[in-house]
C-alpha positions as CSV (number, residue, x, y, z in Angstrom):
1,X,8.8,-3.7,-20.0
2,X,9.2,-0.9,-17.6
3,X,7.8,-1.6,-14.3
4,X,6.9,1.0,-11.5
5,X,7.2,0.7,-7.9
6,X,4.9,2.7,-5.4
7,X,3.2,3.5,-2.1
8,X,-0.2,2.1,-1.7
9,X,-3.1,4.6,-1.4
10,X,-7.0,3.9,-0.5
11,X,-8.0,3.9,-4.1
12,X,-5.6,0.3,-4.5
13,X,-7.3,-1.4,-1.6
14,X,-9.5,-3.6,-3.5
15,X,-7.2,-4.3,-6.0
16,X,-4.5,-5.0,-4.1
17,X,-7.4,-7.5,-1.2
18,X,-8.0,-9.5,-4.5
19,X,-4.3,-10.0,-5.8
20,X,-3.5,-10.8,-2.3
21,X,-6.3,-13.4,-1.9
22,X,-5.9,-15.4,-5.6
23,X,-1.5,-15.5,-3.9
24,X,-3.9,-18.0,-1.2
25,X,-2.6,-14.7,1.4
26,X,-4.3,-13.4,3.7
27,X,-5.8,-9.7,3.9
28,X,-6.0,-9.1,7.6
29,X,-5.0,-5.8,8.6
30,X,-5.2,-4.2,5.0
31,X,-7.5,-0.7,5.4
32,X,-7.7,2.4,4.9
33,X,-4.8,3.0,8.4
34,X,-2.3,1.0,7.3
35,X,-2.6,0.3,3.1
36,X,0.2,3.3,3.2
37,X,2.3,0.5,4.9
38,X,2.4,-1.2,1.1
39,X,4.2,-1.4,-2.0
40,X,3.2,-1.7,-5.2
41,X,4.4,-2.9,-8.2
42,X,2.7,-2.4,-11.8
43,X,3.5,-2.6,-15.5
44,X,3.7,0.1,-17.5
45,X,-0.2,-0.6,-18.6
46,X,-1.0,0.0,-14.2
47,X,-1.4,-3.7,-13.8
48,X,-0.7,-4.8,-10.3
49,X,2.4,-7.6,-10.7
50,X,3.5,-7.5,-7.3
51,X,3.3,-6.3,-3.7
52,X,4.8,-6.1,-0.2
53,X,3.7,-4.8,2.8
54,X,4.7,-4.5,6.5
55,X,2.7,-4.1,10.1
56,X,4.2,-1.3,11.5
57,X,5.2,-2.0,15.5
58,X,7.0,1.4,17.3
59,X,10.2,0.7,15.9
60,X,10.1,-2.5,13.9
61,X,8.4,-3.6,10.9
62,X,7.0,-7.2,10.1
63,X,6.9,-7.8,6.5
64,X,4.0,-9.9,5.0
65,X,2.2,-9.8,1.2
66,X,5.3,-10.4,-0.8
67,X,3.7,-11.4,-3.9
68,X,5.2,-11.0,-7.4
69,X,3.4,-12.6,-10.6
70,X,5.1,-15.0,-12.7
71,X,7.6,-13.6,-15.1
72,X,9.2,-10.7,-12.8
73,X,12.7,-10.0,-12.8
74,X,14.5,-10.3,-9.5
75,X,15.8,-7.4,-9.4
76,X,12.1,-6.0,-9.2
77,X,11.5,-8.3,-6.6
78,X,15.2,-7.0,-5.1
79,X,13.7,-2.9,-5.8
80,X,10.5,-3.8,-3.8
81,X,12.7,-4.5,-0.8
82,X,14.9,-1.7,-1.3
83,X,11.9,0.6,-1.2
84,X,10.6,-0.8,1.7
85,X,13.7,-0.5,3.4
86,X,13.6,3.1,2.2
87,X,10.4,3.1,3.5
88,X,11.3,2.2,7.0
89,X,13.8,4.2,8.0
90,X,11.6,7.1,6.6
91,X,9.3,6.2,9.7
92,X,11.8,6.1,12.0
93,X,12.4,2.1,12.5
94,X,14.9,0.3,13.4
95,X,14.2,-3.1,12.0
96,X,12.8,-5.0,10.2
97,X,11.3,-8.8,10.7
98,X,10.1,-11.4,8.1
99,X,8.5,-15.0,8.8
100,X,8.8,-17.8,6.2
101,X,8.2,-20.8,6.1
102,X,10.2,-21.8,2.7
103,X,13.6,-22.7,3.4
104,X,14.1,-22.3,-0.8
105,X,13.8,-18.6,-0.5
106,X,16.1,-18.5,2.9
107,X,19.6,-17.7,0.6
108,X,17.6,-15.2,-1.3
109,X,16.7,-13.2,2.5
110,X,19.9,-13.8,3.6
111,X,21.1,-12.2,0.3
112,X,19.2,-9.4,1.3
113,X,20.9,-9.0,4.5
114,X,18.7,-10.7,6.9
115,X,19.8,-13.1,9.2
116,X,17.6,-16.3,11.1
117,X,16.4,-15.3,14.1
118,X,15.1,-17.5,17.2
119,X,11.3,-17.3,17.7
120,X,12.2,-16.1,21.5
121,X,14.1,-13.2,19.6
122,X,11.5,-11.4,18.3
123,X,10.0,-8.2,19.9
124,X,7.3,-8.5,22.4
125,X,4.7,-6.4,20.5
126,X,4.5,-8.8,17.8
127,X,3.0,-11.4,19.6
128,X,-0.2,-9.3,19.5
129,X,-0.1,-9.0,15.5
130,X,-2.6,-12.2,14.1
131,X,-0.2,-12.5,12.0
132,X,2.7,-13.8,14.3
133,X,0.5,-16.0,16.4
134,X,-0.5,-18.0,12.8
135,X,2.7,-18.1,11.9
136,X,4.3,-19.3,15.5
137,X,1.2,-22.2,15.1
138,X,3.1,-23.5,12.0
139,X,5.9,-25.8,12.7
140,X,8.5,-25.4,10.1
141,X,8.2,-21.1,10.5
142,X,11.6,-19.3,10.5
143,X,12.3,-16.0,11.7
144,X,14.6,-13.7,10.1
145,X,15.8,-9.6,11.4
146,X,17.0,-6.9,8.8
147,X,18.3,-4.2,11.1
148,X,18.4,-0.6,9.5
């Protein structure tokens, strides 16, 4: 099965607000300004089988969405990351930040190339995203930096 990767456009909002909310994730943030922010990933019938998406801050990125439905290969899951990384640079940023609170998935980020971070280590801005302040109320939340 041949799976596509893409940008996000208006016309995927909805479908991409109720893949996200039956993942338990929330859609804060996800309109019309910043769904170009997201990846998509569909079968070769359009169906929506994964997704990642980033807030955009000046020069660094915080990831959030990653969502893949059962059955995806990883290297789909790797392509999505590669994309966005793509993605990235192609607006002009110089890193890129993830928050996690699964210490299973931690060899799989740092396979990835990103590296644990200190909660005092991340940029300033973020602490305005909801995001980061819901994730800094959790206890066992871990940080981790891609740098471009």
């Amino acid at each position: 099965m041949q799976a596509l990767i893409r940008k996000a456009n208006k016309q995927d909002l909805a479908g991409l607000r109720e893949f996200l909310s039956r993942a338990n994730l929330g859609t804060d943030g996800l309109n019309d300004e910043t769904v170009d922010y997201f990846l998509v990933l569909e079968n070769e019938d359009g169906a929506l089988r994964g997704s990642l998406g980033m807030e955009a801050f000046a020069e660094n990125g915080l990831l959030r969405s990653l969502v893949v439905s059962p059955g995806q290969a990883d290297k789909e899951i790797f392509l999505l990351f590669d994309q966005m990384v793509q993605l990235a640079k192609d607006r002009g940023m110089k890193s890129l930040f993830l928050a996690t609170n699964k210490n299973a998935a931690m060899p799989f980020f740092e396979l990835m190339g990103f590296q644990r971070i200190g909660r005092g280590e991340l940029p300033v801005e973020f602490y305005g995203s909801e995001h980061i302040r819901h994730v800094l109320n959790v206890d066992n939340s871990l940080f981790l930096k891609f740098s471009l």
